[in-house]
DSSP file (Angstrom, degrees, kcal/mol; ACC not computed):
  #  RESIDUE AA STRUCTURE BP1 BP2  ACC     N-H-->O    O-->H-N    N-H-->O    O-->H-N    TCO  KAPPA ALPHA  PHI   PSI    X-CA   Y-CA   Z-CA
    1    1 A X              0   0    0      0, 0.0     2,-0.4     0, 0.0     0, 0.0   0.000 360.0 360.0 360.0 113.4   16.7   -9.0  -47.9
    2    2 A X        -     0   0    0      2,-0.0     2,-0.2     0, 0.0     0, 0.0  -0.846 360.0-145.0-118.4 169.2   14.1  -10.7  -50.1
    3    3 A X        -     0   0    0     -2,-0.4     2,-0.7     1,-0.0     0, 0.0  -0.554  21.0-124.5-104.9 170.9   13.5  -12.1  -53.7
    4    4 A X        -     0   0    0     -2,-0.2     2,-0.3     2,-0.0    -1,-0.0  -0.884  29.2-177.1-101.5  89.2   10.9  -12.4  -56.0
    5    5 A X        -     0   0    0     -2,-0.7     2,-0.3     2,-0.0    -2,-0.0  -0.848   8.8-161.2-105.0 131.7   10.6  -16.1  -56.9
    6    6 A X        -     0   0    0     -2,-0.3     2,-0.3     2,-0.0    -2,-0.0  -0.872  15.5-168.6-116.2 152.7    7.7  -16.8  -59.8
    7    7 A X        -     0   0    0     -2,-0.3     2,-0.8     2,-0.1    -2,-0.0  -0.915  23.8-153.8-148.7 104.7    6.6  -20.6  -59.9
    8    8 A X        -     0   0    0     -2,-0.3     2,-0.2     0, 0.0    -2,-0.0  -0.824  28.8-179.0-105.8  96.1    4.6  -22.5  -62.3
    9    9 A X        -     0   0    0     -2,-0.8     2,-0.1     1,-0.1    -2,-0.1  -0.665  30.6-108.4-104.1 141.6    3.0  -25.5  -60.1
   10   10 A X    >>  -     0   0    0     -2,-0.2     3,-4.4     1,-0.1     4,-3.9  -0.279  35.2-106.5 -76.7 154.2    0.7  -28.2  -61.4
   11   11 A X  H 3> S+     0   0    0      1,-0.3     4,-2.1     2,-0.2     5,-0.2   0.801 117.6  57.0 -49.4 -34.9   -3.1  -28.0  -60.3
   12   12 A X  H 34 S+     0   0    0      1,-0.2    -1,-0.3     2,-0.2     4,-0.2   0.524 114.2  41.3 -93.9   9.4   -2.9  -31.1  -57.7
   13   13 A X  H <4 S+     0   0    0     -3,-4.4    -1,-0.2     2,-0.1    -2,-0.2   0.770 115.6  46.2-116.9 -13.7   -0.2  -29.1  -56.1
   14   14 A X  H  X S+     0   0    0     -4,-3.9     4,-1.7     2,-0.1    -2,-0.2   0.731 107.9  62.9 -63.7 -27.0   -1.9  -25.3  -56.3
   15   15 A X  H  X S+     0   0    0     -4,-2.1     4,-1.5    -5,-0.2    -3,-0.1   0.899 101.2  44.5 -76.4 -47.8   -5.2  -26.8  -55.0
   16   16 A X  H  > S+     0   0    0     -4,-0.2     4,-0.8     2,-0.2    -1,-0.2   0.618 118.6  45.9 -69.2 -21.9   -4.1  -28.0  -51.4
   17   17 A X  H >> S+     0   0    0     -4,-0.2     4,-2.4     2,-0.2     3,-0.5   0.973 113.9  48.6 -74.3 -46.6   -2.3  -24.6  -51.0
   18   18 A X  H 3X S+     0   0    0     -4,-1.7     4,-2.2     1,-0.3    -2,-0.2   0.841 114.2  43.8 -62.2 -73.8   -5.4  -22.8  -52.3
   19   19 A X  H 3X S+     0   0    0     -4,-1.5     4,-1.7     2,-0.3     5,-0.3   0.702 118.0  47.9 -85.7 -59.7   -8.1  -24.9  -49.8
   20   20 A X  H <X S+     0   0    0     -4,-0.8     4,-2.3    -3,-0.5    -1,-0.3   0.933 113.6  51.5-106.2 -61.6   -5.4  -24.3  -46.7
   21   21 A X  H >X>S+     0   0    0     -4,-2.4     4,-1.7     1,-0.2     5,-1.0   0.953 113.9  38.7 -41.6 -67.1   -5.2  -20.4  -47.9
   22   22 A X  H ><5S+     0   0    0     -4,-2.2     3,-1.1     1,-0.3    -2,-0.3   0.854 110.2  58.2 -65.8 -37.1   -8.7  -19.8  -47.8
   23   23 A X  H 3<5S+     0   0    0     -4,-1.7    -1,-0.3     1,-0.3    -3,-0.2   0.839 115.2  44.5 -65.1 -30.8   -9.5  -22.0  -44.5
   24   24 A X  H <<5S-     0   0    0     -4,-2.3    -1,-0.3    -3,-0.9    -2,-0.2   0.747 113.5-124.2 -98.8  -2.0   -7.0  -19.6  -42.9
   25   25 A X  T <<5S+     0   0    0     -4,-1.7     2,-0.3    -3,-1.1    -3,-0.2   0.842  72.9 115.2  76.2  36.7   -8.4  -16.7  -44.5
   26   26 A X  S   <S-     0   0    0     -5,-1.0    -1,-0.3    -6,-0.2    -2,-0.2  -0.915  71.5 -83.1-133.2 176.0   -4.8  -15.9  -46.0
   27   27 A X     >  -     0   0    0     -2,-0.3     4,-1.9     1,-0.1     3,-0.4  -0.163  32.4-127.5 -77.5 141.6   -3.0  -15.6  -49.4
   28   28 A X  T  4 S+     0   0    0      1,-0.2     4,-0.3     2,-0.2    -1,-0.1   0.804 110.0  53.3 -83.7   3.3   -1.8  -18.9  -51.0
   29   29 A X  T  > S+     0   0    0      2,-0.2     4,-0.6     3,-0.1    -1,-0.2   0.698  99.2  61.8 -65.8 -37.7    1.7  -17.4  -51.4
   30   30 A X  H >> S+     0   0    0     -3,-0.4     4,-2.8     3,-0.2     3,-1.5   0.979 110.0  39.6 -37.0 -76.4    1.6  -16.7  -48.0
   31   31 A X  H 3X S+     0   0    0     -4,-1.9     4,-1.4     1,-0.3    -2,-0.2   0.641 112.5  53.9 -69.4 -13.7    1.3  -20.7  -47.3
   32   32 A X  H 34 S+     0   0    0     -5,-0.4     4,-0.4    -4,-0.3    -1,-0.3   0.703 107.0  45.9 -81.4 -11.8    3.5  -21.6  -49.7
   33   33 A X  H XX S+     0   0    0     -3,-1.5     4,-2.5    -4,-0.6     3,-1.2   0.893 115.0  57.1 -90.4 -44.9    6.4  -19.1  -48.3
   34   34 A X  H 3X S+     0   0    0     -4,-2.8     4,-4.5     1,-0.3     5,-0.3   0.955 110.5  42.9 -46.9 -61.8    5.3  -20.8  -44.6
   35   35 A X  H 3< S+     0   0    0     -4,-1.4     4,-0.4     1,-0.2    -1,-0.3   0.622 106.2  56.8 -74.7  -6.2    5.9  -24.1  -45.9
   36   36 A X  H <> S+     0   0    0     -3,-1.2     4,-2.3    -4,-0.4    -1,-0.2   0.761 104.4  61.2 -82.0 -45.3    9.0  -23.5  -47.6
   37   37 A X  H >X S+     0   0    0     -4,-2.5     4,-1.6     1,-0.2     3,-1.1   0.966  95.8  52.3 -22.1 -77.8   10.2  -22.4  -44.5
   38   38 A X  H 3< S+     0   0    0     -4,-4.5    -1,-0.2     1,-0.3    -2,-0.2   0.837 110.1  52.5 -54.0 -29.6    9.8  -25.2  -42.6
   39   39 A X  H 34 S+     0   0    0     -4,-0.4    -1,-0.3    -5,-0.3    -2,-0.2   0.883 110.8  39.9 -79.0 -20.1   11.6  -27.0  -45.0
   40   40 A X  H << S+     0   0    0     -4,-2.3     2,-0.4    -3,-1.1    -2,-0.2   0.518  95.2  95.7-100.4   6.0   14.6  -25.1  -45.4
   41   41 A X     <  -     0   0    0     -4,-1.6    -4,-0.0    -5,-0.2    -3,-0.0  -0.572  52.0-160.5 -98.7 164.0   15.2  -24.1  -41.8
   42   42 A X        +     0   0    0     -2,-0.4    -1,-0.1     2,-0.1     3,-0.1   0.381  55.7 114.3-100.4 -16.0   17.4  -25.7  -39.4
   43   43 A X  S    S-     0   0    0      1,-0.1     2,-0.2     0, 0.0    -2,-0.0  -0.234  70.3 -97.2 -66.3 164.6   15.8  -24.2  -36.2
   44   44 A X        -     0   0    0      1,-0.1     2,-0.2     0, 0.0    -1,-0.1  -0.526  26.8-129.5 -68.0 146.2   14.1  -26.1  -33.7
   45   45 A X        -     0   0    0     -2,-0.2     2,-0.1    -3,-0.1    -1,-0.1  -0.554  23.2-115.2-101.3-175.7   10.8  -26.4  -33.7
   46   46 A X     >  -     0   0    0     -2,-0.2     4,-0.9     1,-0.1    -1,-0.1  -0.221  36.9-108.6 -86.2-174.0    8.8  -25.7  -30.2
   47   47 A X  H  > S+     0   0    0      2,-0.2     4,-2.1     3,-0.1    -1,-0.1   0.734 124.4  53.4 -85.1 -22.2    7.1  -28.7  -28.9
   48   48 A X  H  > S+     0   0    0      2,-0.2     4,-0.6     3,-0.1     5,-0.4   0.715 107.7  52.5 -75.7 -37.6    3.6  -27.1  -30.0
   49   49 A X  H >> S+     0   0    0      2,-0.2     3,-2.5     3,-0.1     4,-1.9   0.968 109.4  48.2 -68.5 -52.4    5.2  -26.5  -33.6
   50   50 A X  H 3X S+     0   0    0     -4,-0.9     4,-2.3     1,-0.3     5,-0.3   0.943 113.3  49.7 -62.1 -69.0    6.3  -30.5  -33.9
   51   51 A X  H 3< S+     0   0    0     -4,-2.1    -1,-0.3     2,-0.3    -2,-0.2   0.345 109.7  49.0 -60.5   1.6    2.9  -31.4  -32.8
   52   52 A X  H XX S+     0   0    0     -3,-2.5     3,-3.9    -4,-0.6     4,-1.6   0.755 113.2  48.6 -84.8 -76.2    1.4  -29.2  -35.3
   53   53 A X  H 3X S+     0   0    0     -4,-1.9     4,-2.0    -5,-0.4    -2,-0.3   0.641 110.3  44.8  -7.9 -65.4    3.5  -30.6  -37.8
   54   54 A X  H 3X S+     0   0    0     -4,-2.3     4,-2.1     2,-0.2    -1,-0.3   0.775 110.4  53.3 -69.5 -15.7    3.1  -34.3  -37.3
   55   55 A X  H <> S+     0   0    0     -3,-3.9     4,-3.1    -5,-0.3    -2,-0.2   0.909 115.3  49.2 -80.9 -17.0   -1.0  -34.0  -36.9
   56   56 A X  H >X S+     0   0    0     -4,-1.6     4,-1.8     1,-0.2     3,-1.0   0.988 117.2  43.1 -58.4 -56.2   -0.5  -31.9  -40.8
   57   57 A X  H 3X S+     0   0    0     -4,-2.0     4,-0.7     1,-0.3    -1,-0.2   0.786 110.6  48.4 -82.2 -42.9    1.4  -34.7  -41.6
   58   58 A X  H 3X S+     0   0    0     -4,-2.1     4,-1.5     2,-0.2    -1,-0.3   0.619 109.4  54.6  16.3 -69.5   -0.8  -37.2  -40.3
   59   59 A X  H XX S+     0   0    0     -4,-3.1     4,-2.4    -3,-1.0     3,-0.8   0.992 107.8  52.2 -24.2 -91.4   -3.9  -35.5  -42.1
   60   60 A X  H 3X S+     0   0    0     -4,-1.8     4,-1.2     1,-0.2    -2,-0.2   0.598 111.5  47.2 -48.5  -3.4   -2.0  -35.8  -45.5
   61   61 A X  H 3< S+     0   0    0     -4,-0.7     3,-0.2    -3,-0.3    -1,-0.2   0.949 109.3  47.1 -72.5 -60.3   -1.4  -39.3  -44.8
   62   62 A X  H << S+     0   0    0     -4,-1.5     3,-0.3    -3,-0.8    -2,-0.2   0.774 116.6  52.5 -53.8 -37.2   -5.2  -40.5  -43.7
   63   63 A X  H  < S+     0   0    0     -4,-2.4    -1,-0.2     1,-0.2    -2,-0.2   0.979 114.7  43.4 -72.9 -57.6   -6.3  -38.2  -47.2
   64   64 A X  S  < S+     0   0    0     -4,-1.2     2,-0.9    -3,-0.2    -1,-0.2   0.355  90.0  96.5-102.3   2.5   -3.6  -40.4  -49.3
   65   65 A X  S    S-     0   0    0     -3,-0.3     4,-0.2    -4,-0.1    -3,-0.1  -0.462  82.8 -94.0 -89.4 143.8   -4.3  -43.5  -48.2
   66   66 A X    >   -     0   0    0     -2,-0.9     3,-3.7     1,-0.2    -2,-0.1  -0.254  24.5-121.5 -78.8 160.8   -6.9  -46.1  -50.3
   67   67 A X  T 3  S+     0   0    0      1,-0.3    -1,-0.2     3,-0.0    -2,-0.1   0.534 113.2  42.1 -44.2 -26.3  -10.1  -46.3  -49.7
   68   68 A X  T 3  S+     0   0    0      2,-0.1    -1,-0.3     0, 0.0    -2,-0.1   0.158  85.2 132.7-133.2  -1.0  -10.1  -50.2  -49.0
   69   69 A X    <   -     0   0    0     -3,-3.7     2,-0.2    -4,-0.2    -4,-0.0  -0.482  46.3-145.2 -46.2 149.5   -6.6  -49.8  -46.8
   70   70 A X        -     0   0    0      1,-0.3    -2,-0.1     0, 0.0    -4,-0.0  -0.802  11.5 -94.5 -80.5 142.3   -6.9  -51.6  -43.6
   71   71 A X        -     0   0    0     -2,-0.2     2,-0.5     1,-0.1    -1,-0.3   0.240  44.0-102.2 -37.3 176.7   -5.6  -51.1  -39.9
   72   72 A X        -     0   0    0      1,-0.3     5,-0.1     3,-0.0    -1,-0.1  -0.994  38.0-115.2 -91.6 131.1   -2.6  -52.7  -38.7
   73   73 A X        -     0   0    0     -2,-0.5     4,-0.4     1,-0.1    -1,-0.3   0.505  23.7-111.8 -27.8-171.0   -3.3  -55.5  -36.7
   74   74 A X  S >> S+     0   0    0      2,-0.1     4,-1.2     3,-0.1     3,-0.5   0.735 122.4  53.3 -94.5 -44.6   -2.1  -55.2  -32.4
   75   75 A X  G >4 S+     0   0    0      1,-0.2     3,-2.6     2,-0.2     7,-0.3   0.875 100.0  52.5 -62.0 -58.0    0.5  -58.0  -33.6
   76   76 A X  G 34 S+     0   0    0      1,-0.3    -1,-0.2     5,-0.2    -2,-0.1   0.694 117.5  39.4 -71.9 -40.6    2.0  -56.2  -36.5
   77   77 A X  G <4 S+     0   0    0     -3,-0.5    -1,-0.3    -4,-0.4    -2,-0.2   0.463  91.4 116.4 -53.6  -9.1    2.8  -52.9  -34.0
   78   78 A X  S <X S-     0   0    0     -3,-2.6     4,-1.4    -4,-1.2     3,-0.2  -0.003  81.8-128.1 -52.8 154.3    3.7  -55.5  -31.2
   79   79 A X  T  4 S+     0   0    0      2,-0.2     4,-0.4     1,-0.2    -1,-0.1   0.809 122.9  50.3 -80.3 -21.7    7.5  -55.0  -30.4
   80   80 A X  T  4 S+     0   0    0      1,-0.1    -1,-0.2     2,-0.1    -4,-0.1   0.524 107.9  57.3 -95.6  18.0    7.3  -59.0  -31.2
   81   81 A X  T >4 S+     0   0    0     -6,-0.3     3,-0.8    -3,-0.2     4,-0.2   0.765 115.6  29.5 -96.2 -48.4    5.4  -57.9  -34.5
   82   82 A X  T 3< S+     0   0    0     -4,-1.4    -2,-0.1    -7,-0.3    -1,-0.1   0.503 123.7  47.2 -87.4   6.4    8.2  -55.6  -36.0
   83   83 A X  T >  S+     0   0    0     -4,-0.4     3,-1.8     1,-0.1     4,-0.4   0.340  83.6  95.7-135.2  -4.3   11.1  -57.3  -34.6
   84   84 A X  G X  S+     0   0    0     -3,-0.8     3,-0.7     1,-0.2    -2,-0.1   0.703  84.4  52.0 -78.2 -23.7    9.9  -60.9  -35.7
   85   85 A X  G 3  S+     0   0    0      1,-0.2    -1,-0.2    -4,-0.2    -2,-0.1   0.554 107.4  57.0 -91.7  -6.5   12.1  -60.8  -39.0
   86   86 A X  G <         0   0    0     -3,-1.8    -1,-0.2     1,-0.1    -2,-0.2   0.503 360.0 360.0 -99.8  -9.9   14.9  -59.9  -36.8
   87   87 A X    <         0   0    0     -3,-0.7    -1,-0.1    -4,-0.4    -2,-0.1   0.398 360.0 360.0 -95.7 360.0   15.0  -63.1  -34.1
Protein backbone atom coordinates (compact mmCIF):
# COMPACT_ATOMS: atom_id res chain seq x y z
CA UNK A 1 0.00 0.00 0.00
CA UNK A 2 1.02 3.55 -0.65
CA UNK A 3 -0.03 7.31 -0.06
CA UNK A 4 0.09 10.39 -1.65
CA UNK A 5 1.90 12.84 0.73
CA UNK A 6 2.03 16.71 -0.80
CA UNK A 7 4.87 18.86 1.02
CA UNK A 8 5.53 22.49 0.92
CA UNK A 9 9.44 22.73 1.71
CA UNK A 10 11.48 25.91 1.97
CA UNK A 11 14.05 26.67 -1.00
CA UNK A 12 17.28 25.78 1.17
CA UNK A 13 15.72 22.44 1.71
CA UNK A 14 14.24 21.73 -2.13
CA UNK A 15 17.66 22.87 -3.60
CA UNK A 16 19.98 20.10 -2.06
CA UNK A 17 17.30 17.44 -3.04
CA UNK A 18 17.02 19.10 -6.57
CA UNK A 19 21.27 19.20 -7.18
CA UNK A 20 21.33 15.37 -5.70
CA UNK A 21 18.27 14.52 -8.21
CA UNK A 22 19.69 15.73 -11.17
CA UNK A 23 23.50 14.43 -10.42
CA UNK A 24 21.76 11.06 -10.23
CA UNK A 25 19.78 11.63 -13.18
CA UNK A 26 16.46 10.93 -11.03
CA UNK A 27 13.37 12.69 -9.83
CA UNK A 28 13.61 14.80 -6.63
CA UNK A 29 10.62 12.96 -5.10
CA UNK A 30 12.34 10.03 -5.79
CA UNK A 31 15.32 11.32 -3.25
CA UNK A 32 13.30 12.59 -1.01
CA UNK A 33 11.15 9.12 -0.57
CA UNK A 34 15.01 7.46 -0.43
CA UNK A 35 15.84 9.60 2.36
CA UNK A 36 12.84 9.31 4.28
CA UNK A 37 13.47 5.88 4.24
CA UNK A 38 16.45 5.72 5.81
CA UNK A 39 15.15 7.58 8.49
CA UNK A 40 12.21 5.81 9.38
CA UNK A 41 13.45 2.29 9.01
CA UNK A 42 14.76 0.08 11.62
CA UNK A 43 16.62 -2.38 9.27
CA UNK A 44 20.20 -2.76 9.21
CA UNK A 45 22.14 -1.23 7.02
CA UNK A 46 24.90 -3.37 4.88
CA UNK A 47 28.34 -2.33 5.75
CA UNK A 48 28.51 -0.62 2.08
CA UNK A 49 25.17 1.30 3.00
CA UNK A 50 26.76 2.72 6.49
CA UNK A 51 29.71 3.74 4.63
CA UNK A 52 27.72 5.40 2.14
CA UNK A 53 25.88 7.07 4.66
CA UNK A 54 28.60 8.43 6.88
CA UNK A 55 30.86 9.78 3.68
CA UNK A 56 26.93 11.71 2.80
CA UNK A 57 27.08 12.72 6.12
CA UNK A 58 30.51 13.70 6.21
CA UNK A 59 30.08 15.81 2.86
CA UNK A 60 27.11 17.76 4.52
CA UNK A 61 29.31 18.50 7.38
CA UNK A 62 32.72 19.78 5.33
CA UNK A 63 29.74 22.09 3.17
CA UNK A 64 28.36 23.51 6.66
CA UNK A 65 31.24 24.20 8.27
CA UNK A 66 32.78 28.14 8.21
CA UNK A 67 35.01 29.21 6.02
CA UNK A 68 37.73 30.27 8.61
CA UNK A 69 37.05 26.82 10.85
CA UNK A 70 40.23 25.22 11.71
CA UNK A 71 41.50 21.54 12.15
CA UNK A 72 41.59 19.89 15.42
CA UNK A 73 44.88 19.81 16.75
CA UNK A 74 46.70 15.78 17.24
CA UNK A 75 46.28 16.77 21.10
CA UNK A 76 42.65 17.63 21.06
CA UNK A 77 41.87 13.90 19.29
CA UNK A 78 44.54 12.41 21.63
CA UNK A 79 42.76 9.87 23.98
CA UNK A 80 44.81 12.29 26.66
CA UNK A 81 43.08 15.29 24.63
CA UNK A 82 39.32 14.21 25.15
CA UNK A 83 39.70 12.55 28.35
CA UNK A 84 41.82 15.46 30.00
CA UNK A 85 38.60 17.11 31.69
CA UNK A 86 37.90 13.75 33.04
CA UNK A 87 41.48 12.92 35.18
Amino acid sequence: MTHSLTLEVPESIYQPLAEEAKAKERKVEDIALQMLELLTSDRKLSIEEFEKLADLLADEVEKRMPEDAKPLSVYAVSREGIYEDHL
